[in-house]
N, C-alpha and C positions, 0 to 999 in steps of 0.2 A: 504493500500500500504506500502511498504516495501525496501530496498539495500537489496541485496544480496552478503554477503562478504566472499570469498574462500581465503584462505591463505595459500599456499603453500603443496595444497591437492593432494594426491600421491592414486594412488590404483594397488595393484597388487595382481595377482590369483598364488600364489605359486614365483615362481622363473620369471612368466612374467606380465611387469610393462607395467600396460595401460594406466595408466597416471602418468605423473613425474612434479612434483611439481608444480603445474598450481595455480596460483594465479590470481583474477578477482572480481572485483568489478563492480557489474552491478546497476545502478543507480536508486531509488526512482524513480517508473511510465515510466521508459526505457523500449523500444520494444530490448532484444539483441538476436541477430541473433548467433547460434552458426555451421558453416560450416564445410567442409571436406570432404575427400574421404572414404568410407566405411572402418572401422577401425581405425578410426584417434584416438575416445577417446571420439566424443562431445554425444553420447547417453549416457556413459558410466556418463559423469559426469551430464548430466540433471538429471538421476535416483539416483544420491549421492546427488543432490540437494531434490530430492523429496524424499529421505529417502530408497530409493527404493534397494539400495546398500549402504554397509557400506563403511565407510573413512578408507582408510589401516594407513596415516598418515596425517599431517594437522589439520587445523580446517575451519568451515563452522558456519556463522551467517546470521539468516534471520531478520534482522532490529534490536532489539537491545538485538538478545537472540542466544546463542551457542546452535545449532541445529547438531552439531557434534555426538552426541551420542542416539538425539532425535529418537523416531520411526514416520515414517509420518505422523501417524493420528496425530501427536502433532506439526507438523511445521506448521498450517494453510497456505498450498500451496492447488489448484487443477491444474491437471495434463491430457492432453487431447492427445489421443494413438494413434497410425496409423490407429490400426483395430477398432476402435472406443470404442469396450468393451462394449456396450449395455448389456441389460437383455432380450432375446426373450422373453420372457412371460411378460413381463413391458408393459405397452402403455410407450407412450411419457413421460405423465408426472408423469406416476410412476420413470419411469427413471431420469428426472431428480431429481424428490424431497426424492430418497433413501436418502440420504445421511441426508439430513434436517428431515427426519422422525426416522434415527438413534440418530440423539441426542435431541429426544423428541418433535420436534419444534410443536408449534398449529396448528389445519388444518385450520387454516383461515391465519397463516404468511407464512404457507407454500402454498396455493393456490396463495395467494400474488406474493411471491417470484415467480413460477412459473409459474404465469401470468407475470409478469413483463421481465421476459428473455425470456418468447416465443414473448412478441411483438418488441421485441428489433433483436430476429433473426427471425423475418418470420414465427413463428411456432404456431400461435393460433388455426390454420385450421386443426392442426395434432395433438393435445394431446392427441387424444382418440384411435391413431392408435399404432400400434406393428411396433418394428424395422425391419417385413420382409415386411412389407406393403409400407416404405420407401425409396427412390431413395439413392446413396450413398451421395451426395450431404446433404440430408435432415438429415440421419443418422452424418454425421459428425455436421451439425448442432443445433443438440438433444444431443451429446457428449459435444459441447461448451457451451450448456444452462445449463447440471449438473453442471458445472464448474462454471458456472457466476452464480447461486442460492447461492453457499456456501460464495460468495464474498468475497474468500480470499485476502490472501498479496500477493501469486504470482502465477500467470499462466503458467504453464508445456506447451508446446506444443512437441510431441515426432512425427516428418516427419507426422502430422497430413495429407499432401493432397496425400502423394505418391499413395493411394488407387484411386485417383479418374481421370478419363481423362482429356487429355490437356483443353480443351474447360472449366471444369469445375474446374478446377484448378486456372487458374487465376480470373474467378467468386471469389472461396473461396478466393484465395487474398484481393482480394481487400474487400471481407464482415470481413477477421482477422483485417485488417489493421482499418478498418472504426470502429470496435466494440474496437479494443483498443485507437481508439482517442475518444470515449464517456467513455470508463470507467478508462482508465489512470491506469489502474493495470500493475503494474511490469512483464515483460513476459520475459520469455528466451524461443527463438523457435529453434529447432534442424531442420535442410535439409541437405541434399547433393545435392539440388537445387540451384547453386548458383544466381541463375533468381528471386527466391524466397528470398535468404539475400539480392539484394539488394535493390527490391522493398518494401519488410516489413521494414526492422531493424533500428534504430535510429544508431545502431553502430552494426558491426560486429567482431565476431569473429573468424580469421580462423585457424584452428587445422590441426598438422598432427604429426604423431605417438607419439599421446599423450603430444604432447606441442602444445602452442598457438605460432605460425607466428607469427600476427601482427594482434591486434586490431584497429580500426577507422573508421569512417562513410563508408558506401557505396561510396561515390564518392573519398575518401581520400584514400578507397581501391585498388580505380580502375584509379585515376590519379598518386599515390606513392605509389605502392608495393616495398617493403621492400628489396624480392628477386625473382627468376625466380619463384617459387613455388606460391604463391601468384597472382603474374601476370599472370603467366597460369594460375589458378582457378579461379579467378574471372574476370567474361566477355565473351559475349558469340555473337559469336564465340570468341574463346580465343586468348591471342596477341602472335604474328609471335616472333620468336627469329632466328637473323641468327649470325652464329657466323665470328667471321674478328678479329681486331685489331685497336685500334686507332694511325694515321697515322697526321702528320700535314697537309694533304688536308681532314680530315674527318675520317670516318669510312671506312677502306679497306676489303672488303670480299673477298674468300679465291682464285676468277676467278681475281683479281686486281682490281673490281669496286670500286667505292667508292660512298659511302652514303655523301649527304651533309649535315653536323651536324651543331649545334649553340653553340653547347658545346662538349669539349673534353678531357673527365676526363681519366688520366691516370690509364692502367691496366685493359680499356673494352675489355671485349674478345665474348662479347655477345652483340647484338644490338637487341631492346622489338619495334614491334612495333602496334600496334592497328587493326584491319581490315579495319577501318571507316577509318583510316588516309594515305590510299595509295589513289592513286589517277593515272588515264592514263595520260601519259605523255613519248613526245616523245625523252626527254633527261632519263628517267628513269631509271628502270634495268629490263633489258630482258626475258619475262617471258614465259613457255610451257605451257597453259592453258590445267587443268586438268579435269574440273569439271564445270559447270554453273550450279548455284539451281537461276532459277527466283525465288519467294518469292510474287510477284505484287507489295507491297512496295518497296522490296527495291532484287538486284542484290547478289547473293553471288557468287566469282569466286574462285577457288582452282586451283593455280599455284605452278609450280617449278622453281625454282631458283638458279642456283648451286649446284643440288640435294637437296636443301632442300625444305619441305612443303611451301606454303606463302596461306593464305586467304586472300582476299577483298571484302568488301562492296560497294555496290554503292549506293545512292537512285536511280539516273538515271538508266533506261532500258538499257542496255550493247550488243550491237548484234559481241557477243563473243562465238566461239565454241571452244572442245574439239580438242588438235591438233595444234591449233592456236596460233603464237607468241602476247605478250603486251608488253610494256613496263609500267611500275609500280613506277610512283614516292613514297617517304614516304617525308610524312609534315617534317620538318626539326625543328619545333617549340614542336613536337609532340615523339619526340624519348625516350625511355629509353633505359640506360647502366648498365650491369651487369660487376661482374668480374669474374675470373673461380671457384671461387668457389657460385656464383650464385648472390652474395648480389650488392643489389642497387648502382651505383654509382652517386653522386652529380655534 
């Protein structure tokens, strides 16, 4: 195991900069999450981590050695793909133990090793099969055992599940999350799932056009984002923002309601607020119900508000149609304030 230390690494393809000076420090045996929207930056720099792209400017160190100029095979990282990357003609556990058989290894350390990551992911019943014999499931899981044979200092993951269905997606979840608290290797995993940062990540990272937002735990993400950017990404369904003014009764939105706040920081021109933290109430704000998605667990309603969008969660069963007025309180304990140029207000 290993840190992983980027200092102010920049890379760009001619005259366009896809990442500007991003600095990051990811922690001895950390699971870090690196987020975004398609083009942000965060594949860009997983593969500058794994050697995979060169550093335009910067430096990059994997534990206590300048990996800046290293080629991959020399940074002991492995690195696990969307498309899994198999060898059709491999079994199983040819596949995994390529790599251990490229630098010589004994066929009794390498049946070892091989034995030893197939029981750890479920795969002793399958070594002897070919990756078109495999579910996709199984196949990403025969891509995580090459990985966990070489037992390096840091684990790549590059949108490992996006190949696979809903159902079987959160399965792999939950088997990443469980196989990095047995082996405590250093991970950076790339999504544009933000459902997946933030049940994997010890800390997240969220990225967009090539700079880092705001790093901090999943919940530090999701109860203080920094600015609108942030708050909208992370959280799903994502949080309401309606625009007003702070008013000495509160928050005034643009019909003259007013929101009742507990705080009222000068210069809010956005008010952030959660799905789960609205609530039917007949003092509320007035709402055209747009949309009912029952769920079984849990209610989701999509109203309009002054023209703007508003989501709600309920647990409760809601017997609310399309057409139909609410009234919508918001927790008053529960609010975030932006200002207009989007950043968090205190």
């Amino acid at each position: 195991m290993a840190e992983v230390k980027i200092a102010a690494v920049g890379k760009h393809y001619g005259a366009v900069e896809v990442l500007k000076s991003v600095s990051l420090d990811v922690r001895d045996g950390e699971f870090l999450v690196l987020v975004g929207p398609s083009g942000c930056g965060k594949s860009t720099l997983l593969r500058m981590i794994a050697g995979l792209e060169d550093i335009s400017t910067g430096e990059m160190w994997i534990g206590d050695r300048d990996v800046t100029d290293l080629p991959a095979k020399e940074r002991d990282i492995a690195m696990v793909f969307q498309s899994y990357a198999l060898y059709p003609h491999m079994t199983v556990a040819d596949n995994m133990s390529f790599a251990l058989r490229l630098k010589g290894m004994s066929k009794q350390d390498i049946a070892a090793k091989v034995q030893g990551s197939a029981q750890i992911l479920g795969l002793e019943h399958l070594l002897d099969r070919y990756p078109r014999q495999l579910s996709g499931g199984q196949r990403q899981r025969v891509a995580m055992g090459r990985a966990i044979v070489r037992n390096p200092q840091v684990f790549l993951f590059d949108e490992p599940l996006s190949n696979l269905d809903a159902k079987l997606r959160v399965v792999m979840r939950s088997e990443i999350k469980e196989l990095h608290q047995r082996l405590k290797t250093t991970t950076v995993y790339v999504t544009h799932d933000q459902v997946e940062a933030m049940t994997l990540a010890d800390r997240i990272v969220v990225m967009r056009d090539g700079r880092i937002e705001q790093i901090g735990s999943p919940l530090e993400l999701y109860d203080r984002p920094v600015n609108t950017f942030v708050a909208g990404f992370i959280g799903s369904p994502s949080m309401n923002f309606l625009d007003g003014t702070m008013v000495e009764q509160g928050f005034r939105l643009k019909d003259g309601s007013i929101l009742e706040t507990l705080r009222r920081p000068d210069g809010a021109t956005a008010c952030g607020i959660r799905p789960e933290h609205l609530q039917i109430d007949a003092n509320g704000l007035d709402c055209d119900v747009v949309v009912v998605e029952p769920t079984g667990s849990e209610t989701l309603v999509i109203a309009r508000v002054n023209g703007q969008q508003i989501t709600a969660v309920f647990k409760d069963r809601l017997d609310a149609r399309p057409g139909e007025r609410i009234r919508l309180r918001p927790d008053p304990a529960k609010l975030h304030f932006f200002d207009q140029a989007g950043q968090r207000l205190d």
